[in-house]
C-alpha positions in Angstrom: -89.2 85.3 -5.2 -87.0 84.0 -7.8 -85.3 86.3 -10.0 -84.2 85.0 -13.3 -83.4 85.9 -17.0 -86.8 84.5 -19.1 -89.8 82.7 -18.0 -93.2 81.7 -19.6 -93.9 79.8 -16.0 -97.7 79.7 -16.0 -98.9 82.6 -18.4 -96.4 85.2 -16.3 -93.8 86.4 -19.2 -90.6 87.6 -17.6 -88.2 88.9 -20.2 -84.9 90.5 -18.8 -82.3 89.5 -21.3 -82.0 93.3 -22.7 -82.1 94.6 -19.4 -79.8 95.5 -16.8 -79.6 93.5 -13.9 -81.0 96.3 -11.6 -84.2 96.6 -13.6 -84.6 92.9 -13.6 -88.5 91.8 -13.4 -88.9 89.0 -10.6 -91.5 86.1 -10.5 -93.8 85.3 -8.2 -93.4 81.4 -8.6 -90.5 79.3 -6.7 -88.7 78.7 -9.2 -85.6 76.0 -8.6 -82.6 78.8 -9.9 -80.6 77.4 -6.9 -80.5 73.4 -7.3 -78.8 71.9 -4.3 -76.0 73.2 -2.2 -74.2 75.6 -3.8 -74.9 74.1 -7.7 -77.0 76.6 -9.6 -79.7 75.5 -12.0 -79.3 76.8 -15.9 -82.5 76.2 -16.6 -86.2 74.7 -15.5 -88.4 73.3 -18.0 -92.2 71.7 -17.3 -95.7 71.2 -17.6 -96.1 75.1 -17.6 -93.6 76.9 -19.4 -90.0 77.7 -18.9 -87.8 79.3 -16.6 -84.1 80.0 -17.8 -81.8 81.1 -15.0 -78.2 81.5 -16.9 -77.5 83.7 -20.2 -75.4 81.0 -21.8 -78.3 78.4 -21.9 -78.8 76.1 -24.9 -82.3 76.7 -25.6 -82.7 74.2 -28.6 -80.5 71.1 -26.6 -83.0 72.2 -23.8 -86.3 71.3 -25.6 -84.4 68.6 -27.2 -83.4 66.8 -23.5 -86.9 67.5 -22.9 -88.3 65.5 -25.6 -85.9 62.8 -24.6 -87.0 62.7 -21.2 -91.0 62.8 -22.4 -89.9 60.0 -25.5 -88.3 57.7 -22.5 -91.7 57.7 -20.4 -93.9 57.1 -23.2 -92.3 54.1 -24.6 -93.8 53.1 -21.3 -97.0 54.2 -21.6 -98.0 53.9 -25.3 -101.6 53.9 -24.3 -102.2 56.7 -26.8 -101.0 57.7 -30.6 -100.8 60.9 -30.1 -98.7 60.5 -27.0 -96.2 58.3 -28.2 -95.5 58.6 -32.1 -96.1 62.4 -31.2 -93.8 62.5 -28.7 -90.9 60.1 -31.1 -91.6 62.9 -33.9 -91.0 65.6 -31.3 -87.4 64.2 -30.1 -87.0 63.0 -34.1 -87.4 66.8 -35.0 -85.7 68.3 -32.1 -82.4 65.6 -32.0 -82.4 66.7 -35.9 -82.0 70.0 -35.5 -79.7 70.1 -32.6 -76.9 68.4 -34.4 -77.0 70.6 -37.1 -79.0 68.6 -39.8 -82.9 70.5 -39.4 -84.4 72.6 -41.8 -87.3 75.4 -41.3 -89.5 73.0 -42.9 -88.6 70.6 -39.2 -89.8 73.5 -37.6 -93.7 73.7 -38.9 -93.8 69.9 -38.8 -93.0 70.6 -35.1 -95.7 73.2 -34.6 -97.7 71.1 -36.1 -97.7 68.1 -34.1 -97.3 69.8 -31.0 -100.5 71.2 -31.4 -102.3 67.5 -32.7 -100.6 66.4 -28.9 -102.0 69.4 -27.1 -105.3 69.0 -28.5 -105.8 64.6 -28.9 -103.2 63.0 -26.1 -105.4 61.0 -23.8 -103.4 62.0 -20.5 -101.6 65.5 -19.3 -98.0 64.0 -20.1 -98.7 64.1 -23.6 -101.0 67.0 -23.6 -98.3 69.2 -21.9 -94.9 68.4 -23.0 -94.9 70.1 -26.8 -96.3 73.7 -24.2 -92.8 74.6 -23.5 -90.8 73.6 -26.0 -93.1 75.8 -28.0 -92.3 78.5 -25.9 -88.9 78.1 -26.8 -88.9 78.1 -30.6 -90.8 81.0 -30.2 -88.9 83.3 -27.5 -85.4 81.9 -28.8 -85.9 81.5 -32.4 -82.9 83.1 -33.1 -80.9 79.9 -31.7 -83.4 77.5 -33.4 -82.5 79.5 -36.6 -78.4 79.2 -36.4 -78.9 75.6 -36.2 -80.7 75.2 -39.3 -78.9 78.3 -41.2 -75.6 77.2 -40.7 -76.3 73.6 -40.8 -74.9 73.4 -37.3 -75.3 71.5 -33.4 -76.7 73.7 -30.8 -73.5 75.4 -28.8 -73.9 72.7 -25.7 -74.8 70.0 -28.1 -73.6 66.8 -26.1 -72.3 69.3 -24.1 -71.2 68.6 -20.2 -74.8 70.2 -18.8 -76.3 67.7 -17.0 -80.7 67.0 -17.1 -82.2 66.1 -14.2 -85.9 65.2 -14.8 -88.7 63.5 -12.5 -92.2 62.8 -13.6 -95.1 64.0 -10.8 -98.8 64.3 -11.0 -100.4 66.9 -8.7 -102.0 64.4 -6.1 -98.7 62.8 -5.9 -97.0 65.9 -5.1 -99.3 67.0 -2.6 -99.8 63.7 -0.8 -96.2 63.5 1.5 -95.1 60.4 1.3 -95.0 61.3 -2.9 -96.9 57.8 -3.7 -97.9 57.2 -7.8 -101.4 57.9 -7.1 -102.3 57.7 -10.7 -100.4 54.5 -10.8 -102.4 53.0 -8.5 -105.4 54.0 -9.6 -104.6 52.6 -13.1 -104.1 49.5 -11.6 -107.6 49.9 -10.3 -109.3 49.9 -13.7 -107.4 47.6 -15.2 -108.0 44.7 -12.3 -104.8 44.7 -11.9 -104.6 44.6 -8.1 -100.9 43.6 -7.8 -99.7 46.2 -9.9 -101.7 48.7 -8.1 -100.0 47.4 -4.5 -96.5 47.6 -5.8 -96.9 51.5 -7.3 -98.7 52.2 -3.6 -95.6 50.4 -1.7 -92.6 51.9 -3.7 -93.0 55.1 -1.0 -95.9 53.4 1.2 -95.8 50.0 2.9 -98.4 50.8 4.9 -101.3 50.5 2.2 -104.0 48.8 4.3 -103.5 51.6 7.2 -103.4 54.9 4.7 -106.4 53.5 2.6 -108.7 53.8 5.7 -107.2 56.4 7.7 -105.2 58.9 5.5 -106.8 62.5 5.9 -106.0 62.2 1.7 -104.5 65.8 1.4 -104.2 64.5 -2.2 -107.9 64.9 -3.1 -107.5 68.6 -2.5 -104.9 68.4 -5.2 -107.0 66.2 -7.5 -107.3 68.5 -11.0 -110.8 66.4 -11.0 -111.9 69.1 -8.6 -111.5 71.9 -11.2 -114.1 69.6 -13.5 -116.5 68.2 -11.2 -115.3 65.9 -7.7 -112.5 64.9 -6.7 -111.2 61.1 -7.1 -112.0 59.1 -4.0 -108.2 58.7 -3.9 -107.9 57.5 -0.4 -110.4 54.6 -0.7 -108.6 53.5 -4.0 -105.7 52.7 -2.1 -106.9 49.6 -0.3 -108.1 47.9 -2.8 -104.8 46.5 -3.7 -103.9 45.9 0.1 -107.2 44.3 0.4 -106.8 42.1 -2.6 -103.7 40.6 -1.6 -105.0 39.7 1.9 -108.2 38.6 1.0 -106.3 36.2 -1.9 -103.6 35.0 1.0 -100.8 36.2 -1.8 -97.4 36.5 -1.3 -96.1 39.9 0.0 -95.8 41.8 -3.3 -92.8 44.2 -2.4 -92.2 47.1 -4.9 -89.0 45.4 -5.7 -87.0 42.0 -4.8 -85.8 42.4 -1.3 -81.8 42.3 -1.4 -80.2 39.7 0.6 -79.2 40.7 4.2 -76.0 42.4 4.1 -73.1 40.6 5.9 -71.0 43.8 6.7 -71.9 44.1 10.3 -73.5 47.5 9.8 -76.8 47.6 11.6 -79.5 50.2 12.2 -82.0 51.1 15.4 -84.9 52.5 15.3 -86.9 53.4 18.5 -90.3 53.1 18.2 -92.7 50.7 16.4 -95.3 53.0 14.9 -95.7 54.3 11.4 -92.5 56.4 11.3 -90.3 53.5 12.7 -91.8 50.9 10.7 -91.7 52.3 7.2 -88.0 53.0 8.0 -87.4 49.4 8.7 -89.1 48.3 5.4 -86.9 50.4 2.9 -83.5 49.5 4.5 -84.5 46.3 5.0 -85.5 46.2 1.3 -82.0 47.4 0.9 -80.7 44.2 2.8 -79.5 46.2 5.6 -80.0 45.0 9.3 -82.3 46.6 11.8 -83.2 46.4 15.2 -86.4 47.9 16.2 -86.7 48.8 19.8 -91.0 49.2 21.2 -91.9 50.2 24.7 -95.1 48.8 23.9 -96.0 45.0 24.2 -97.8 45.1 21.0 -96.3 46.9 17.5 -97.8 49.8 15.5 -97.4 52.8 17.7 -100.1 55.2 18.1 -101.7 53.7 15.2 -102.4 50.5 16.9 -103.4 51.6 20.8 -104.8 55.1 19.3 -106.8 54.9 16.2 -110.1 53.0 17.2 -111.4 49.6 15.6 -113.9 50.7 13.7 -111.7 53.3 11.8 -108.5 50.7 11.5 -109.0 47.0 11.8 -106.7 45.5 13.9 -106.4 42.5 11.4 -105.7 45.1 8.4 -103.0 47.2 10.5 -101.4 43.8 11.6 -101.0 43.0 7.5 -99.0 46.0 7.4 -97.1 45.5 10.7 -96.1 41.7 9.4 -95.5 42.7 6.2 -91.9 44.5 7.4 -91.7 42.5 10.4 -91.6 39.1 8.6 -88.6 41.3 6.1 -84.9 38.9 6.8 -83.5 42.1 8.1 -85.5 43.2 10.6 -85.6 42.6 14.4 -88.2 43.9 16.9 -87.6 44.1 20.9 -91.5 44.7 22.3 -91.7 46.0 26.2 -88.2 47.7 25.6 -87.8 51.1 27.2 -85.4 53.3 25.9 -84.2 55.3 28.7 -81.1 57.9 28.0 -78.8 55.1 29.6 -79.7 52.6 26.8 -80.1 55.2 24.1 -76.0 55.8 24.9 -75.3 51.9 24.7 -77.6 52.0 21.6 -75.5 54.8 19.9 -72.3 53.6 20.7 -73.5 49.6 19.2 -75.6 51.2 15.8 -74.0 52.6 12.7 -76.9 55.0 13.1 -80.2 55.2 14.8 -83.4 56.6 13.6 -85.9 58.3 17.0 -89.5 57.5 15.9 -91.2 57.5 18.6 -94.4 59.6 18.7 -95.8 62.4 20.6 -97.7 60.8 23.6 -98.2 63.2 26.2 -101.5 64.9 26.4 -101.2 68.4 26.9 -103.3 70.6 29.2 -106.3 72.6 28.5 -104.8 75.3 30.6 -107.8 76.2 32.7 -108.2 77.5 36.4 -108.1 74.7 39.1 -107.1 72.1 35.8 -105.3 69.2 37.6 -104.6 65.9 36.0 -104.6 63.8 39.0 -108.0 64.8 40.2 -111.1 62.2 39.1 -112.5 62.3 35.9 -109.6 64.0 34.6 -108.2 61.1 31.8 -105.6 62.4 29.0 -106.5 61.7 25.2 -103.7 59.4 24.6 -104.1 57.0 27.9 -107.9 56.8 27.4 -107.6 55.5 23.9 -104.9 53.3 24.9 -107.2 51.5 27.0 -109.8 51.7 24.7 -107.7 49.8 21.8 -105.5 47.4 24.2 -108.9 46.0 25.3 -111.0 46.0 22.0 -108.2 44.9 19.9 -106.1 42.5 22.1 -107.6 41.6 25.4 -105.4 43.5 27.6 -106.4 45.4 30.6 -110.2 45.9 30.5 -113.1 47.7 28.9 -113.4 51.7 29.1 -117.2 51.1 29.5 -116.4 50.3 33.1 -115.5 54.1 33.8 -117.7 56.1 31.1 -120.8 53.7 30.6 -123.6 55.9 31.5 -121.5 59.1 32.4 -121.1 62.6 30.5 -117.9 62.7 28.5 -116.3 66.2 27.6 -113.6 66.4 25.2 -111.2 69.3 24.4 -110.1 69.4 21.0 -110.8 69.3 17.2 -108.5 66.5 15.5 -108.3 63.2 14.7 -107.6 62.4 18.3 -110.5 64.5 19.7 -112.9 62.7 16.9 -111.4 59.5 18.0 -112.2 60.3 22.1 -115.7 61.6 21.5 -116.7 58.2 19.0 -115.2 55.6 21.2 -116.8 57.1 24.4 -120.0 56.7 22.3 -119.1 53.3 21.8 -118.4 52.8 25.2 -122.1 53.7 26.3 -121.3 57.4 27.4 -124.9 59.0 27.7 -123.9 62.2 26.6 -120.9 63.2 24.8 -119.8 66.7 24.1 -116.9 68.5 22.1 -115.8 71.5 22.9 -113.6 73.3 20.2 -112.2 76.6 19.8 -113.1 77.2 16.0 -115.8 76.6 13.6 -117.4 73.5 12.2 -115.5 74.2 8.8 -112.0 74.3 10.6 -112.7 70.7 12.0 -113.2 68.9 9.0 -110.0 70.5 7.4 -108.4 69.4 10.6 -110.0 66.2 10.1 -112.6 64.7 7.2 -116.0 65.6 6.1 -116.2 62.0 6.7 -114.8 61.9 10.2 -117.0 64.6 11.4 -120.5 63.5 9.8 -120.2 60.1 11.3 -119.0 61.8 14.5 -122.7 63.7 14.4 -124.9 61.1 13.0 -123.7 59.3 16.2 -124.8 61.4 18.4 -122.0 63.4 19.3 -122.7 67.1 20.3 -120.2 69.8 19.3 -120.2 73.5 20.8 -118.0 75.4 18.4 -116.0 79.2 19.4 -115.8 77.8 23.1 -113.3 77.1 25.9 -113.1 75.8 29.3 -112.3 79.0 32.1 -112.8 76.5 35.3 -112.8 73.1 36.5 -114.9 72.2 38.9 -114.6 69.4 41.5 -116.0 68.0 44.9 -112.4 67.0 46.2 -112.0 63.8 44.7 -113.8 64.3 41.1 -114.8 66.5 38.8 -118.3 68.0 38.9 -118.9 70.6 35.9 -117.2 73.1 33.6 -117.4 77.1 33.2 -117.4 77.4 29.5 -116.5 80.7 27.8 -118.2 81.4 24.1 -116.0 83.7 21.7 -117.2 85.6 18.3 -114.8 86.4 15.5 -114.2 89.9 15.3 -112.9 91.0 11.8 -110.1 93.2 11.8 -110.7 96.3 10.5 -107.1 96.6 9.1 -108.0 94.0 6.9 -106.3 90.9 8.8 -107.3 88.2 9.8 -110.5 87.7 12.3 -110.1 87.5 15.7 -111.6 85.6 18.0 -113.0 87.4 20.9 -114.6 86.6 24.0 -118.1 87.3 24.2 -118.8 89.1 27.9 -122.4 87.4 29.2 -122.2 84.5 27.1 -120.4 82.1 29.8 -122.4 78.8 30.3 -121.8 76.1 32.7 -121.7 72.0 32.4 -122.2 69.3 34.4 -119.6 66.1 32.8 -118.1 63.1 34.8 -115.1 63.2 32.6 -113.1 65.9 31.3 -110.7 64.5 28.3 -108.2 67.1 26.9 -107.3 66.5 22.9 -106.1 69.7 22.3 -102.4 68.2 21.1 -99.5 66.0 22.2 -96.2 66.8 23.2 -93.0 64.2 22.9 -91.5 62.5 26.4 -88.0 63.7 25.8 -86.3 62.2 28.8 -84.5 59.7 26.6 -82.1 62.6 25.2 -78.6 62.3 27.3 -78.1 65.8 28.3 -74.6 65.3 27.4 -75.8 65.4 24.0 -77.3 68.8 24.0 -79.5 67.9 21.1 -80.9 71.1 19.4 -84.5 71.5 19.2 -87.9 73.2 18.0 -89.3 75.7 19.7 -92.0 73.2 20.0 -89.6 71.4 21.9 -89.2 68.4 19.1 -85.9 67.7 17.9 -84.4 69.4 15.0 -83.5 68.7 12.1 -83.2 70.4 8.5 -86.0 68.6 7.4 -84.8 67.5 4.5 -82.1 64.6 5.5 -84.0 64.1 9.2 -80.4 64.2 10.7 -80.4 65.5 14.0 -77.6 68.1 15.3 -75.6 64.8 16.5 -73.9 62.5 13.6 -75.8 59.4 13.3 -78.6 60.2 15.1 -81.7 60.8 12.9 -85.5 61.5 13.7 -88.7 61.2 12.0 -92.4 61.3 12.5 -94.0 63.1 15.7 -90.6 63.2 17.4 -89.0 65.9 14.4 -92.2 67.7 13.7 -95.0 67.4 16.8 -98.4 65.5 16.2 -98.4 64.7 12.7 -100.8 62.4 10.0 -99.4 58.9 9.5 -99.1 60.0 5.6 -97.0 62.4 6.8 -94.9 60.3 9.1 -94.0 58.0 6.9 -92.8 60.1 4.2 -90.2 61.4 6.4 -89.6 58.0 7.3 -89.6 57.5 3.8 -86.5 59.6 2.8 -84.7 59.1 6.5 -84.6 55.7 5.5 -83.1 56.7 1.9 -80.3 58.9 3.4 -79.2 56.4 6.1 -78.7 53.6 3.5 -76.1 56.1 1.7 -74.8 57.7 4.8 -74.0 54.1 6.0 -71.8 53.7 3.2 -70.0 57.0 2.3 -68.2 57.9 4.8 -71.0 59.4 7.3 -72.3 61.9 4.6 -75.5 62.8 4.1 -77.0 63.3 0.8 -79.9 63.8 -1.1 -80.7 61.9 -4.4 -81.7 63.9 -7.7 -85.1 62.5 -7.1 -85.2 63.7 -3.7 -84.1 67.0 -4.6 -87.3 67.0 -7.4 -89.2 66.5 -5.4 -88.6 69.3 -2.6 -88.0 72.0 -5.7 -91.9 70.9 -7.3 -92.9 70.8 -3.9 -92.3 74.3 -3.3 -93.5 75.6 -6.9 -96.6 73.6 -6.3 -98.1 71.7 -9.0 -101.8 72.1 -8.5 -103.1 74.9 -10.0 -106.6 75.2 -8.6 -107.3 78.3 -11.0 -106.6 75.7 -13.9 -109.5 75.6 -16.5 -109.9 71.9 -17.2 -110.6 70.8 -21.2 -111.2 67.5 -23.0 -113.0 65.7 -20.4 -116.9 65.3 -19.7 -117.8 67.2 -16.4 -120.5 65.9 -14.4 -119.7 62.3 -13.5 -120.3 61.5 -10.3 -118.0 60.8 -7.1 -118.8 56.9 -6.3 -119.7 56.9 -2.3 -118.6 53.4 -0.7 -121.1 51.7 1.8 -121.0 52.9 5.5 -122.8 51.1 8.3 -125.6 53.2 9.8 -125.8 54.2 12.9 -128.0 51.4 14.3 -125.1 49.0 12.6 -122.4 50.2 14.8 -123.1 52.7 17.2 -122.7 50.0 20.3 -120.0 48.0 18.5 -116.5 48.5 16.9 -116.8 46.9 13.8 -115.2 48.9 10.4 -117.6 51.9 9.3 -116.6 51.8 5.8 -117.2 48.8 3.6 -115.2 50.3 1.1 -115.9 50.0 -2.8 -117.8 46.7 -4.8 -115.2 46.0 -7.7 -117.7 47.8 -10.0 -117.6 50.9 -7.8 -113.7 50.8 -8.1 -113.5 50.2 -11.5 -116.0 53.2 -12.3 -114.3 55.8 -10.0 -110.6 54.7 -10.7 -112.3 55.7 -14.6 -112.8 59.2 -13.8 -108.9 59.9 -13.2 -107.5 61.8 -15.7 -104.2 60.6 -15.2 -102.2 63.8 -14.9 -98.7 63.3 -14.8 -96.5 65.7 -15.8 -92.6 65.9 -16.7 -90.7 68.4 -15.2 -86.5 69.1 -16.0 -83.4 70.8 -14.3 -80.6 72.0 -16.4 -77.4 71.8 -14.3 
């Protein structure tokens, strides 16, 4: 709870400057009144009002920096009038009257167009800007009036206060690797393919991967959904990716790759997956040297040997893979095992190393007589291994020789589980069952609508509110399951529902392979000892998961390593900033530090941008969601080719229209 002087931060007024600071009113918003470290904020300034943390604030320079900030970012727009001669008459007025020169008559031209942007800008930006600065010639006329009075600046008028701003947009802030979403998309329905690549790659090289596979917490950001549907955000993304594949173009980085640094400072990173990889594309794009280090003979992680065919092409992943493999800097070692010997050598040779490696132990389903050696007992993680080494590169051979014609049960209800129970479809299973622990409405969260529909049209049964008591077995394999049902019980205190066990309702059934996806846990044996690495209590390493430096110097850790079993959106937005500190901690003396970006970014992250309560204006309701081609069932139910077509350039064009581009400027006073 933040407790501050003034705020007008989304319709909650908090007034305590003629108060004592005892009887202080707090909010009920996150506001940012501690910046970074020990530097305070002054003041916070955005999309939804204003938040004003210190007594000596400079409420008319505030509004002014503002306008500056909003006058900057629509020079670059300009796709409205409104937007950008509104927003040069804003910064006009506002610059006037901060140096002493307004008049009152300044002030109702100011009203006055700030309510012409409100009501006529074609995007949020310029619909929201001129909200609170108004809140500030209203709450803190009396400064406004000095000004003008006595023909004088504004007391911090070029003043040593320092304005830190960052422009978001609600899908962008939800989505964790922070991509310009609306970017984009933009580039979407303007066929501008290229440019709609290079927004997608300035915080996600993986574009191909995370526009087929990304769970797309963004769409339950989009404000679209206040109106009608969300945008089919996750499907807009490979379009660019696609485009430059399709078109054999050259790899369009965000930005020119530097040449490779000849200082001799180098960087490992162990493990080739998402995490690893994204790491290796930013420092590389930095022109600093890295060595990747795979266990695996083949690069992409879990990604590659996990996530089936017909969800991720292997020739789509591989564009991603080459695209930082083929960077000048980078190095990869494939069948390298990193052992706590070598992760020593490595230590002592790298000026830092960042542990990416995933979390590829299955865990148990913790049920009487459960023992993974017996038959028909076959962990998540090595059954889709062998699944994907054989379907997408040839090695070892086909899972149909174990579960063609058997009964397949799988434990879980994620994106591995849905990934178990579809392949073993594929893999001409006769019966396939899921057994999960909640409801049918808690999977697709976990998952997608998309995911779990295709998982049912398939054929795929699911039993929800159940769990496996006993495992049953012959001597050398198992025979059949004891399955316990559960209820939710609402608490009568109010609480949450429990869920309860439901005495009569056990059931028994027969299966040939039992296949626990209930989670993963990280193979840790290649921490020295020595080292006495701190870690969760979900026994990953920790860090303060805002640098992704571990409790040794130098050592760093991202993806499912630092947080457990984790999206690849999320992975490589760790990866993401890990990358960003390393490339400074390499050169400043073995500090770590955040940029003011960075810091924005964690501050509206916690404040929360989306306001799902939000009553949407100016835009026609009612147009409908475009839905991309899927095979059917009789298309691919025996195969492993991709289940989603994706969009016809017409079906692009018209969803990447419904966007209502909704970025917004937010601003820190320091």
């Amino acid at each position: 709870m933040a407790k501050l002087l003034f705020s007008t931060w989304q319709g909650e007024l908090i007034d305590n400057r003629d108060k004592p600071s005892d009887e202080w009113s707090e909010s009920g918003f996150k506001l940012p009144e501690t910046y970074h470290g020990e530097r305070n904020s002054k003041a916070f300034i955005g999309w939804d009002g204003v938040a004003i943390f210190d007594e000596d604030i400079d409420a008319v320079e505030l509004a002014n920096q503002y306008a500056a900030q909003y006058q900057e970012y629509s020079e670059a727009c300009g796709r409205c009038a409104p937007g950008r001669w509104g927003g040069r008459i804003l910064y006009d007025l506002l610059d006037k009257i901060a140096r002493g020169e307004g008049s009152h008559d300044d002030v109702a031209h100011l009203k006055e167009i700030a309510q012409t942007m409100m009501t006529t800008s074609k995007c949020e930006i310029g619909k929201t800007v001129p909200k609170p600065i108004l809140d500030l010639m209203e709450h803190f006329k009396d400064q406004f009036d000095t000004c003008i009075d006595a023909q004088i600046p504004s007391k911090h008028y070029n003043g040593d206060t320092s304005y830190i701003a960052k422009v978001t947009a609600p899908c962008t802030d939800m989505c964790p690797a922070h991509v310009d979403i609306p970017a984009y998309i933009e580039g979407v329905r303007d066929m501008m393919f290229t440019d709609s690549l290079a927004a997608t790659r300035q915080t996600m090289p993986l574009a191909h991967t995370c526009g087929r596979v990304c769970p797309h917490p963004c769409e339950d950001a989009c404000r679209r959904t206040n109106l009608d549907e969300p945008i089919a955000i996750m499907e807009l993304k490979r379009l660019g990716a696609d485009y430059e594949t399709d078109h054999g173009l050259p790899w369009q980085h965000p930005s020119e790759p530097k040449p490779l640094k000849n200082d001799g400072k180098k960087v490992a990173i162990i493990g080739a997956g998402p995490a690893g990889l994204t790491a290796a594309y930013y420092l590389a794009l930095e022109g600093i040297q890295v060595d990747i280090f795979e266990e695996l003979p083949v690069n992409g992680g879990e990604v590659a040997v996990g996530v089936p065919e017909y969800r991720m092409p292997i020739n789509k992943y591989q564009k991603d893979i080459d695209l930082v493999l083929e960077m000048e800097a980078v190095n990869i070692y494939n069948n390298h095992r990193v052992d706590a010997e070598r992760l020593k050598e490595i230590d002592a040779e790298y000026d830092a190393t960042l542990l990416a490696f995933g979390t590829r132990l299955s865990k148990k389903v913790y049920a009487t007589n459960e023992n993974p050696k017996m038959g028909g007992y076959w962990g998540a993680i090595s059954m889709l291994e062998k699944v994907n080494l054989w379907t997408k590169y040839g090695i070892g051979s086909s899972a149909s020789n174990e579960l063609k014609d058997k009964t397949v049960v799988c434990v879980g209800g994620g994106f591995t589980s849905m990934d178990v129970v579809r392949c073993s479809i594929r893999e001409g299973a006769k019966k396939v069952i899921m057994l999960y622990r909640r409801d049918e409405a808690t999977i697709i969260r976990n998952t997608t609508y998309e995911e779990y529909h295709e998982a049912v049209e398939e054929g795929v049964e699911f039993i929800f509110y159940s769990a496996i008591e006993e495992i049953f077995d012959d001597g050398e394999n198992i025979t059949k399951l004891k399955v316990n049902r559960f209820e939710l019980v609402p608490d009568p205190n109010g609480g949450r529902p429990q869920l309860e066990k439901i005495e009569g309702g056990d059931f028994e059934i027969e299966c040939d392979y039992l296949i626990p996806a209930v989670s993963q846990a990280a193979d840790l044996q290649l921490l020295p000892k020595e080292w006495e690495l701190k870690l969760t209590s979900w026994n990953t390493l920790l860090t303060n998961g805002k640098d992704y430096m571990t409790s040794r110097p130098g050592l760093f850790a991202a993806g499912d390593c630092e947080y457990g079993p984790m999206t690849i959106v999320n992975a490589v937005g760790q990866a993401k900033r890990a990358a960003s500190v390393i490339s400074r901690y390499l050169y400043n003396g073995g500090l770590c530090t955040l940029t003011d970006d960075e810091i924005m970014e964690d501050h509206l992250n916690k404040l929360k941008v989306y306001n799902k309560k939000e009553k949407i204006t100016g835009w026609m309701p009612g147009i409908p969601r475009q839905e991309s081609e899927k095979l059917s069932v009789a298309e691919r139910i025996d195969n492993n080719k991709e289940v989603n077509l994706g969009f016809t350039g017409e079906e692009a064009i018209a969803e990447a229209e419904r966007c209502m581009r909704c970025y917004y400027i937010s601003m820190v006073a320091v």
